[in-house]
C-alpha positions as CSV (number, residue, x, y, z in Angstrom):
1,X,37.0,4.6,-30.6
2,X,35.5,2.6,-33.7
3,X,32.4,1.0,-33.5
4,X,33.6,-2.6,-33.2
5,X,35.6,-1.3,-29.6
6,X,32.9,0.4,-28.5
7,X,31.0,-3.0,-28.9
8,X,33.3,-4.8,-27.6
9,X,33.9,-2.3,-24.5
10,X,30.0,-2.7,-23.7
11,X,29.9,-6.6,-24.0
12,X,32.9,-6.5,-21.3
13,X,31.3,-4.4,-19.1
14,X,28.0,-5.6,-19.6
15,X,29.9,-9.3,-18.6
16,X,31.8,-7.4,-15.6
17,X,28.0,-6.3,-14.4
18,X,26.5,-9.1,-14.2
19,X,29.5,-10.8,-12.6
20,X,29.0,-8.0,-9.8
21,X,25.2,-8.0,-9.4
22,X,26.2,-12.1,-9.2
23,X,28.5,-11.7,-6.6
24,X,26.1,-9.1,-4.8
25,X,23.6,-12.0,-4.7
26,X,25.5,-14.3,-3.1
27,X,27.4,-11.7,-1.1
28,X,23.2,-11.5,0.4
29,X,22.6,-14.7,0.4
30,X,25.7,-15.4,2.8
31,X,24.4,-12.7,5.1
32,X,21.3,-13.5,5.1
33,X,22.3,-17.0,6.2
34,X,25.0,-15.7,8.3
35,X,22.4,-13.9,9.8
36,X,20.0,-16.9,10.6
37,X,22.4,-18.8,12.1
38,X,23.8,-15.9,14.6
39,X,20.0,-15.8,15.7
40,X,19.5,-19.7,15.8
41,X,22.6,-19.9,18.2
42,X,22.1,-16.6,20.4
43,X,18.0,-18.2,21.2
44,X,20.2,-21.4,21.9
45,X,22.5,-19.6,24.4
46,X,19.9,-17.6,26.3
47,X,16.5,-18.5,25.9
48,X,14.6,-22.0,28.2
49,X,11.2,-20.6,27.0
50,X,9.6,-23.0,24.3
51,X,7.8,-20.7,22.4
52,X,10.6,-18.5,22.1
53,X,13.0,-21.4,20.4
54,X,10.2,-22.7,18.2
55,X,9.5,-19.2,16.8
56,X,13.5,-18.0,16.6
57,X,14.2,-21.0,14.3
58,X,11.4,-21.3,12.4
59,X,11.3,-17.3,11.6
60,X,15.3,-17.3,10.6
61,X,14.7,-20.8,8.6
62,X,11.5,-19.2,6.6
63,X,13.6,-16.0,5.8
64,X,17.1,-17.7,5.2
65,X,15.5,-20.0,2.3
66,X,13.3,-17.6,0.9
67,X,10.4,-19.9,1.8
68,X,7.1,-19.4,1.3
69,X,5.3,-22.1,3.5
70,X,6.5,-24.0,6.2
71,X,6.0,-26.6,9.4
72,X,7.7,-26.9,12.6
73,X,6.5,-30.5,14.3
74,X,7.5,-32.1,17.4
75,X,7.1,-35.9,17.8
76,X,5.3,-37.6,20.6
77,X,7.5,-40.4,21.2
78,X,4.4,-42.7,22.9
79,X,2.0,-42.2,19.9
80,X,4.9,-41.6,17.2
81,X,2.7,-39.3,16.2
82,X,4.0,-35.6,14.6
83,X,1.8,-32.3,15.2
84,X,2.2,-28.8,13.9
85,X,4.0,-26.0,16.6
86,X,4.4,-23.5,13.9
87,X,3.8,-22.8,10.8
88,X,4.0,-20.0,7.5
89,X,1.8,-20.1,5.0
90,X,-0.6,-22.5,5.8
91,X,-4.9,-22.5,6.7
92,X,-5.6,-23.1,10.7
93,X,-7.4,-25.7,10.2
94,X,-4.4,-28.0,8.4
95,X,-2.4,-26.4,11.6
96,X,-4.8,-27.5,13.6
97,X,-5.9,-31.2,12.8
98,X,-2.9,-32.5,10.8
99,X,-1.4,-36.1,12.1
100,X,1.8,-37.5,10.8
101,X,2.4,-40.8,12.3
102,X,6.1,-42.3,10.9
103,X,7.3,-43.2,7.8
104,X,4.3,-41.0,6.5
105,X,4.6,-38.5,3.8
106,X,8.0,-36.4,3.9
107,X,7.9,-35.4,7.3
108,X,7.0,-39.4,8.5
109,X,9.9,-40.8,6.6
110,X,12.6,-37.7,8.0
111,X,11.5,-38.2,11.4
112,X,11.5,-41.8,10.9
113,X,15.1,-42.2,9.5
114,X,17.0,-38.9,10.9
115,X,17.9,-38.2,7.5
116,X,17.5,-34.7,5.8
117,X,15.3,-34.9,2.0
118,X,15.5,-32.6,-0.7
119,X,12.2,-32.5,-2.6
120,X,12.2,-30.9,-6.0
121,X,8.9,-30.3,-7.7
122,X,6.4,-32.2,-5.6
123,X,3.2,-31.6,-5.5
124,X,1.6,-33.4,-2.7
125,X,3.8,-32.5,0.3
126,X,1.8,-31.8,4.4
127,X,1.8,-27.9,3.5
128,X,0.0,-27.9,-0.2
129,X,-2.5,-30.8,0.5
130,X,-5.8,-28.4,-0.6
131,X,-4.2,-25.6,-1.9
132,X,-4.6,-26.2,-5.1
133,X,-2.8,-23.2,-6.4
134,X,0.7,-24.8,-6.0
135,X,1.6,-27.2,-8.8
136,X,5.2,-27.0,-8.5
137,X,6.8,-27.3,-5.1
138,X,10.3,-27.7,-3.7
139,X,10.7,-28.8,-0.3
140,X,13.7,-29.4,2.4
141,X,12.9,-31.5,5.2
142,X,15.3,-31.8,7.8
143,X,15.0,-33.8,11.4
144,X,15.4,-31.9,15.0
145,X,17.5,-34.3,17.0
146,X,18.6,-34.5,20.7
147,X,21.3,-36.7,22.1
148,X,17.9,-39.1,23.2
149,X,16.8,-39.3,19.5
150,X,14.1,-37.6,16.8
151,X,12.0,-34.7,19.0
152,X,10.4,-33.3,15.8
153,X,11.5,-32.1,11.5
154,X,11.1,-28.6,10.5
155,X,9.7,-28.7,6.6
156,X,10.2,-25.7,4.6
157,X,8.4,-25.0,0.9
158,X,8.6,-22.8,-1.9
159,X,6.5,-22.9,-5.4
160,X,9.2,-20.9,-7.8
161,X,11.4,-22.6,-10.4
162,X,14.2,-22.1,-8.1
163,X,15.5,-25.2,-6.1
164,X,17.2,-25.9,-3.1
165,X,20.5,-26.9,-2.9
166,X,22.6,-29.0,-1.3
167,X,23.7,-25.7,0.5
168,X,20.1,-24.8,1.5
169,X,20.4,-28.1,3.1
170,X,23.4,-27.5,5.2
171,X,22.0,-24.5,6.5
172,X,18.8,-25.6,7.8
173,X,20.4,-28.9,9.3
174,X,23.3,-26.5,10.8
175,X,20.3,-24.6,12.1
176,X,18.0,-27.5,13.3
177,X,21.0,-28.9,15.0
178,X,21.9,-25.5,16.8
179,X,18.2,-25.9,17.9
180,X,18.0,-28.8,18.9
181,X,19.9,-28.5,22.1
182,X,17.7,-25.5,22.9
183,X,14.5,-27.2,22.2
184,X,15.4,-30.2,24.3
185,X,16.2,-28.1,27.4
186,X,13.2,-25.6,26.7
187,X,11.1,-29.5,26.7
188,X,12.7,-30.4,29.4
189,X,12.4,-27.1,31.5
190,X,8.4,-26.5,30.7
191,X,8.1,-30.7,32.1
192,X,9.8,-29.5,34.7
193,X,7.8,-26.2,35.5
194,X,4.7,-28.7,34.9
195,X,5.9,-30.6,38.1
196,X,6.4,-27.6,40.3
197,X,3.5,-26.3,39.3
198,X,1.5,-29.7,40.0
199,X,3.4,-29.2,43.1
200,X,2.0,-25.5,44.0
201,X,-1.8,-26.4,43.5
202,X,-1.2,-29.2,45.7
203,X,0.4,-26.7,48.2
204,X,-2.3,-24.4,47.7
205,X,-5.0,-26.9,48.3
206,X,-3.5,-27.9,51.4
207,X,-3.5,-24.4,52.6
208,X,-6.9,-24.0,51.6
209,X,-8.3,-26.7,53.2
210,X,-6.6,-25.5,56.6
211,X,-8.1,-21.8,56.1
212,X,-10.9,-22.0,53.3
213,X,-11.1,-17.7,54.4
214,X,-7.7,-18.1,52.1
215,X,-9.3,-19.8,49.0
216,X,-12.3,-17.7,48.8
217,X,-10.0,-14.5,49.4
218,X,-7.0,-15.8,46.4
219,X,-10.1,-16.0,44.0
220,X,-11.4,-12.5,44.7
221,X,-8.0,-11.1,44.7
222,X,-7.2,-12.6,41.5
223,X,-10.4,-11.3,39.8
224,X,-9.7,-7.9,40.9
225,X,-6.2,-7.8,40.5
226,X,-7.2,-8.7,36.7
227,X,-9.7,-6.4,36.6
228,X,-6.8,-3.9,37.6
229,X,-4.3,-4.7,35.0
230,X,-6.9,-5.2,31.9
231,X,-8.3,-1.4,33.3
232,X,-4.6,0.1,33.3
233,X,-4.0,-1.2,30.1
234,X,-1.0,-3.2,31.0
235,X,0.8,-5.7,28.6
236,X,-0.3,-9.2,28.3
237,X,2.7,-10.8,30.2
238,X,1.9,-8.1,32.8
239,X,-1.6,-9.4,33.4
240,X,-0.7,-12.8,32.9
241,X,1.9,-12.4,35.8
242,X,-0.4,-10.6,38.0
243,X,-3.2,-13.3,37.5
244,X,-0.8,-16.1,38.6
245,X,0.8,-14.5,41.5
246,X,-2.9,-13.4,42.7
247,X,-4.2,-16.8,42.5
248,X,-1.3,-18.2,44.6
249,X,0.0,-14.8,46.4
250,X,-1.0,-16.8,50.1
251,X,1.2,-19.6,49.5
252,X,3.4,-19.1,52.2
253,X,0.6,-19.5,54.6
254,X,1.4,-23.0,54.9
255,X,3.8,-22.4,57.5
256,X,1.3,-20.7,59.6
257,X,-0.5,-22.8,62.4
258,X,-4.1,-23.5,61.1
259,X,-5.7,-22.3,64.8
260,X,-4.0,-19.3,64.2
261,X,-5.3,-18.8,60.7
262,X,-9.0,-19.3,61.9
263,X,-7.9,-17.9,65.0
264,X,-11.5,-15.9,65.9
265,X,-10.2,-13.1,67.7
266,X,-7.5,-10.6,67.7
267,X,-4.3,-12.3,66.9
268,X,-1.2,-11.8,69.4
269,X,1.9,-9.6,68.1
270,X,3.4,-13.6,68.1
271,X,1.1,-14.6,65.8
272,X,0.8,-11.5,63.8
273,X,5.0,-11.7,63.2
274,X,4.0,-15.2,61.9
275,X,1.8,-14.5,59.6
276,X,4.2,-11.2,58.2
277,X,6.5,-14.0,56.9
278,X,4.2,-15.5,54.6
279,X,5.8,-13.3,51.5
280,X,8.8,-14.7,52.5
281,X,7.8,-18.5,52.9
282,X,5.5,-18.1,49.3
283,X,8.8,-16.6,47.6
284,X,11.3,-19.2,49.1
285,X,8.9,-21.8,47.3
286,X,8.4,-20.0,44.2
287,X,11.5,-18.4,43.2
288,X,13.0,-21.9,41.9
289,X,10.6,-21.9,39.3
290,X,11.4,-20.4,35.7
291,X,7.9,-18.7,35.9
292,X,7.6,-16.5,32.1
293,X,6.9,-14.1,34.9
294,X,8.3,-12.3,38.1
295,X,5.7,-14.3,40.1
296,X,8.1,-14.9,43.0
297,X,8.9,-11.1,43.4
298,X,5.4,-10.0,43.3
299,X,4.4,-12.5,45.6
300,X,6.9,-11.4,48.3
301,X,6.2,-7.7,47.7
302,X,2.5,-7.8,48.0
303,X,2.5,-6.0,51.5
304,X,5.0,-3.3,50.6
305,X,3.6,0.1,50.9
306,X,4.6,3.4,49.0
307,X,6.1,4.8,52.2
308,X,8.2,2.1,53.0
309,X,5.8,1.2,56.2
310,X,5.0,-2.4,54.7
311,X,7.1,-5.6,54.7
312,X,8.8,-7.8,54.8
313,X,11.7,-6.0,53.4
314,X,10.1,-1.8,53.9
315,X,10.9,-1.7,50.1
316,X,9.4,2.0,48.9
317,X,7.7,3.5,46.0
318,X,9.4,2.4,42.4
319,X,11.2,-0.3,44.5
320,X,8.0,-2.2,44.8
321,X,7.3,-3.2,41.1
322,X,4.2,-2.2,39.4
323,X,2.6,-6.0,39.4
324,X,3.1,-5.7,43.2
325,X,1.8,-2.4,43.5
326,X,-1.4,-3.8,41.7
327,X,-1.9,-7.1,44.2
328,X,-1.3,-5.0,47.0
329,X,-4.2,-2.9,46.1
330,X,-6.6,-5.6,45.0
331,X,-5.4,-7.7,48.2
332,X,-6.6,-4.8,50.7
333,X,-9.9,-4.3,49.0
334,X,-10.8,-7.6,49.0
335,X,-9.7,-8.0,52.9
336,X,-11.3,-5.2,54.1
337,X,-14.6,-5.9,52.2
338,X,-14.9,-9.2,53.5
339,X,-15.7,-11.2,56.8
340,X,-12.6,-12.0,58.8
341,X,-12.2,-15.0,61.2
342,X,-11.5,-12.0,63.7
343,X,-13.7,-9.8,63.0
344,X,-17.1,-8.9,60.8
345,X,-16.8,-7.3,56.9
346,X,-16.1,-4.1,56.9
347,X,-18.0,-3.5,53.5
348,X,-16.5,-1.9,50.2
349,X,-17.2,1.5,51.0
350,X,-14.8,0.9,54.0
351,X,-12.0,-0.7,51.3
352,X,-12.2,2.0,48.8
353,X,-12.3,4.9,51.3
354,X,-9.1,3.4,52.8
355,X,-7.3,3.2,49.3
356,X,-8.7,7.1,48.5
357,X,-7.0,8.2,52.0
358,X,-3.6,6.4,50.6
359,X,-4.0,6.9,47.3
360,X,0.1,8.2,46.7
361,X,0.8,7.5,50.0
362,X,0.5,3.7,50.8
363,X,-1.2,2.5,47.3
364,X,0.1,3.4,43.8
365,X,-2.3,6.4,42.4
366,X,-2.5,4.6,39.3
367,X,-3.7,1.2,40.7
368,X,-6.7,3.7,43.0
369,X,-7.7,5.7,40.4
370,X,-8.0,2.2,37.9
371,X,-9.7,0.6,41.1
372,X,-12.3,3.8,41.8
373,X,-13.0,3.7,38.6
374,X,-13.8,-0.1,37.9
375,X,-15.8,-0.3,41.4
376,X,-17.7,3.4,41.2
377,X,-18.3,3.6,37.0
378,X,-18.0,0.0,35.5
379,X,-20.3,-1.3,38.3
380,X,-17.3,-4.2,39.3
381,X,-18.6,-6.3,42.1
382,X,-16.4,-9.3,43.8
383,X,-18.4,-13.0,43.1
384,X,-20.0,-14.2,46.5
C-alpha cells in the first residue's frame, strides 16, 4: 500500500470514528432521556407523596440536561407569588428567601404565560443572581400545569458553551407535563391529609377533655416511645411513625362512656370489653388517611403481646410490627408508673420489673433491653 492509500485509509477511518463516537453520544443522550422520562412517569403512576414527585422530576430533569443548577417552584395562586421546593446548585439562603411574583424574571414571565423559554447566554437568571462566577449561562424554563392552570415552572441552568435545544425543550416539557398530574394529586392528597389531620386533633381534644388521665398519658407515651426508637437506632420514618401514632394511639377512646373512663374503681368485665375495642375504633378512624407511615396498624396493635395473649386480634411475635412492639412497651410503662382513676401509681420500679419478667415473652427484648437501659443508665425520667 503506497503512502497516498495509506493516508487516505486513515482519513476514512479517522471520518468512520468520529461518526461512531457521534452516534455513541447520541445513542447516550437518548438513554439518558429515555431514562428520565421512564422515572418521571413510573413516580406519576405510583407515588401521592409530595416530596417524592418534587424530588423524582427534578433529579431526572438535572441529570437528563446535564445541568448544573436548577429550581423547582410552585405558585401560590392567592399571592401569585413563586417559592423554591427544590433546588441544585444553589446557596440556602437564595433557596430560602427568593420571591418571584408574575411576569418577573424568567420564571415570572413562564409561569405567567404557560409558555416554555429557551435562554442562551444570560447572565442574570433567579439561580446566578450573586454568583458571580457564571458569566455565561443557558437556561430552559418550562411551566408545570394542571387541568386548573399554572401550579409552578421547573428552571434548569448550565454555564458551558453548549446550548439547549429545541429537543432539550421537549424533554423537560414531556417531563413537566408527565408531572404535573402527579404533583396536582400529591397537592391535593397532602390538603387533604391536612383536613383529616385537623380533624384528629379535634378528635383528640375532645377525648381529652372527657378523660384528661388520657392527654397526660399520650404525652408521656410519646416521649418514651421516642426515647425508644432514637435508643434502638431505628430509621427516621420509623421514629417519625412511632411519634405520631404515640401521640394519638388513644383515639379510639372516644367511643368509650366518659364515667367509665374516670370511672374510680375497678371497672366491670362490661366496661373493660369496651375499652379493648379502642384499637379498633382509633384504626377505623385512621386507616383512611395516607399517613407516610403505618400509623393506623401500630395504633390497632399497641396491645398485642408476644404470646399472642393481647388483642384485639391475639396477633403474635413478628406478626405485631416492630413500631407496635415499641408503643406497647412505652404504653405499659407509662400506665403502670402513673396514678390511675382506679387505682394509686404503682411507681417505675413496678413498670420496669413487669417489662424484665416479660422481656421475650409479652414485650420485644429489644424494645426492654433499649427501655432498661434509657431508664437505669441515661437517667430518662417521664415530665410531671
Amino acid at each position: 500500500m503506497s503512502v497516498e492509500q495509506q493516508k487516505y485509509v486513515n482519513f476514512k477511518t479517522d471520518g468512520y470514528l468520529a461518526e461512531i463516537r457521534e452516534l455513541n453520544r447520541k445513542l447516550n443522550e437518548s438513554l439518558t432521556e429515555i431514562t428520565a422520562l421512564y422515572e418521571t412517569v413510573e413516580i406519576t403512576r405510583h407515588s401521592i407523596n409530595l416530596d417524592e414527585v418534587f424530588s423524582s422530576l427534578f433529579n431526572s430533569a438535572i441529570c437528563a440536561l446535564g445541568a448544573e443548577s436548577g429550581s423547582l417552584m410552585l405558585l401560590d395562586p392567592e399571592k401569585k407569588i413563586l417559592t423554591i421546593k427544590k433546588a441544585h446548585g444553589m446557596d440556602e439562603d437564595v433557596i430560602k428567601n427568593t420571591r418571584i411574583e408574575l411576569g418577573e424574571g424568567i420564571a415570572g414571565l413562564v409561569a405567567q404565560s404557560g409558555q416554555p423559554l429557551i435562554v442562551h447566554g444570560k447572565a442574570d437568571s433567579l439561580e446566578v443572581k450573586g454568583r458571580k462566577k457564571y458569566e455565561k449561562v443557558n437556561s430552559i424554563c418550562v411551566p408545570l400545569k394542571s387541568k386548573n392552570g399554572i401550579i409552578g415552572i421547573i428552571n434548569i441552568n448550565r454555564r458551558n458553551d453548549i446550548p439547549f435545544t429545541e429537543n432539550h425543550l421537549r424533554l423537560l416539557s414531556t417531563m413537566a407535563n408527565e408531572a404535573a398530574f402527579a404533583l396536582e394529586n400529591a397537592i391535593w392528597n397532602r390538603d387533604v391529609n391536612e383536613g383529616y389531620s385537623c380533624i384528629i386533633r379535634v378528635m383528640v381534644s375532645i377525648v381529652e377533655m372527657r378523660d384528661p388521665y388520657t392527654a397526660n398519658h399520650q404525652k408521656r407515651v410519646t416521649d418514651l416511645a421516642h426515647a425508644l426508637t432514637t435508643e434502638m437506632g431505628l430509621s427516621k420514618g420509623e421514629i417519625d411513625g412511632v411519634h405520631m401514632a404515640a401521640s394519638i394511639h388513644d383515639i379510639g377512646k372516644i367511643s368509650v362512656p366518659a364515667e367509665t373512663l374516670s370511672k374510680p374503681s375497678r371497672l366491670s368485665k362490661n366496661e373493660f370489653d369496651m375499652i379493648k375495642e379502642h384499637p379498633e375504633v382509633g384504626y377505623n378512624i385512621l386507616k383512611g388517611i395516607a399517613f407516610p407511615w403505618p400509623v393506623a396498624q401500630i395504633v390497632l396493635q399497641h396491645h398485642e403481646r408476644l404470646d399472642g395473649s393481647g388483642y384485639p386480634q391475639k396477633l403474635s411475635a413478628e406478626e405485631i410490627v416492630l413500631e407496635a412492639r415499641v408503643l406497647g412497651v412505652a404504653d405499659v410503662v407509662e400506665a403502670m408508673a402513673s396514678h390511675r382513676p382506679y387505682r394509686a401509681a404503682l411507681g417505675i420500679d413496678a413498670a420496669l420489673e413487669e417489662i424484665s419478667k416479660n422481656r421475650g415473652v409479652l414485650y420485644d427484648t429489644r424494645v426492654v433491653d433499649a427501655c432498661l437501659k434509657l431508664f437505669y443508665e441515661k437517667g430518662f425520667k417521664f415530665k410531671e
